[in-house]
C-alpha positions as CSV (number, residue, x, y, z in Angstrom):
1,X,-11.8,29.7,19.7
2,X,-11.4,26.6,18.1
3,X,-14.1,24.0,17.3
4,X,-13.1,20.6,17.9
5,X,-15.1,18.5,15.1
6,X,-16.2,14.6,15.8
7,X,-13.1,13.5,14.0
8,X,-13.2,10.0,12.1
9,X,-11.7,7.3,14.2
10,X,-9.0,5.0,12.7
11,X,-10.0,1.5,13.1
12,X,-9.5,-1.5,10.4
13,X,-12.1,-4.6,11.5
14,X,-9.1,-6.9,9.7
15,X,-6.6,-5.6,11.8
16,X,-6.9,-5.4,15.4
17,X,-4.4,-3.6,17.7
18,X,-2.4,-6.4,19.1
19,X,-2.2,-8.0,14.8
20,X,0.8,-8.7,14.4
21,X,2.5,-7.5,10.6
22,X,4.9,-10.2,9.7
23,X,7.3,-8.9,6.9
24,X,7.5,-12.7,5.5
25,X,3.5,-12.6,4.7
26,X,4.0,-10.5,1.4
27,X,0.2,-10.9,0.5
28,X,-0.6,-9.3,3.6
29,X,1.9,-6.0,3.2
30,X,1.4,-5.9,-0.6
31,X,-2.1,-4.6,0.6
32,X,-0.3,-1.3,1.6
33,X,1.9,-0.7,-1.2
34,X,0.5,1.0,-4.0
35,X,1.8,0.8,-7.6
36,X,4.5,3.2,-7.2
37,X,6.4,0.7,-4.6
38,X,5.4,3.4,-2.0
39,X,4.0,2.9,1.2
40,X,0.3,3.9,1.2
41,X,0.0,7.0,4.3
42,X,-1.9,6.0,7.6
43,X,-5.0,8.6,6.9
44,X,-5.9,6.4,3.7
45,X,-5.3,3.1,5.4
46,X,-6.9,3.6,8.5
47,X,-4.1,2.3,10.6
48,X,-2.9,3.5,14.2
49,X,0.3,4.8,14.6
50,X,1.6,1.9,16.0
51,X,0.7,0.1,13.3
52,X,1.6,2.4,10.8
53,X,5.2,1.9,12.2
54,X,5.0,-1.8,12.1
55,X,3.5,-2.1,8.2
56,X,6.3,0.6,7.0
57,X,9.3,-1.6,9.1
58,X,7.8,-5.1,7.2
59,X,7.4,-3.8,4.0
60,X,11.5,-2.3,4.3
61,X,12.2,-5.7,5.9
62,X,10.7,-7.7,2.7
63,X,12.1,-5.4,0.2
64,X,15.2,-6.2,2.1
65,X,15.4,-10.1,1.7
66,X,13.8,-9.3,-1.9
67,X,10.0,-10.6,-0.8
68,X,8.6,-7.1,-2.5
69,X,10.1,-5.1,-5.2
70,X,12.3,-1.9,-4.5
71,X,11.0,0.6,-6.7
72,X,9.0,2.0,-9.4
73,X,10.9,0.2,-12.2
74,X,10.1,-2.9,-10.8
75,X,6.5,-2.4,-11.3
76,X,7.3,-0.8,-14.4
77,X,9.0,-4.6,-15.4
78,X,6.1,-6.5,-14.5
79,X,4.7,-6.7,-18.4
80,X,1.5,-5.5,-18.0
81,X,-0.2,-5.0,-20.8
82,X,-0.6,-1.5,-22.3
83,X,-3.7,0.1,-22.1
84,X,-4.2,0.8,-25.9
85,X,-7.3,0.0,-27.9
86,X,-6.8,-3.0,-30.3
87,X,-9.6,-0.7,-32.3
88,X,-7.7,1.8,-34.8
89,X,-8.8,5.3,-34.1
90,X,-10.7,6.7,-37.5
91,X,-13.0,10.1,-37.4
92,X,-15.9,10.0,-39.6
């Protein structure tokens, strides 16, 4: 027999069930793109279905009309700087 647990519940404060996810508010979808241009999965976000749906539909509608980058090597063109030590590594 199978125990059913007290599972977590998925509920954002920021986001209630009737928001609305406008795919011409890029500040607002960039939150759920991670650096790899993908779309960040619905048990990490805490988003419904429903709303799962509607984030991954902006975000393709915005990299459509070029509001948010396509791909990896977009990010990878952004210049960031490298992560390198200005220090020169010496052993003593």
């Amino acid at each position: 027999m199978l125990k059913k647990g007290s599972g977590k519940t998925k509920f954002r404060s920021e986001y209630p069930v009737d928001f609305k996810f406008d795919f011409k508010d890029a500040s607002t979808i960039s939150k759920f793109i991670i650096e790899g241009a993908k779309i960040i999965p619905s048990r990490i976000s805490k988003l419904s279905s429903m709303q799962q749906r509607a984030v991954a539909n902006a975000v393709k509608r915005a990299r459509n009309i070029a509001l948010l980058p396509l791909g990896a090597d977009a990010y990878d063109k952004m210049h960031y700087p490298e992560p390198i030590s200005p220090k020169p590594f010496k052993i003593d």
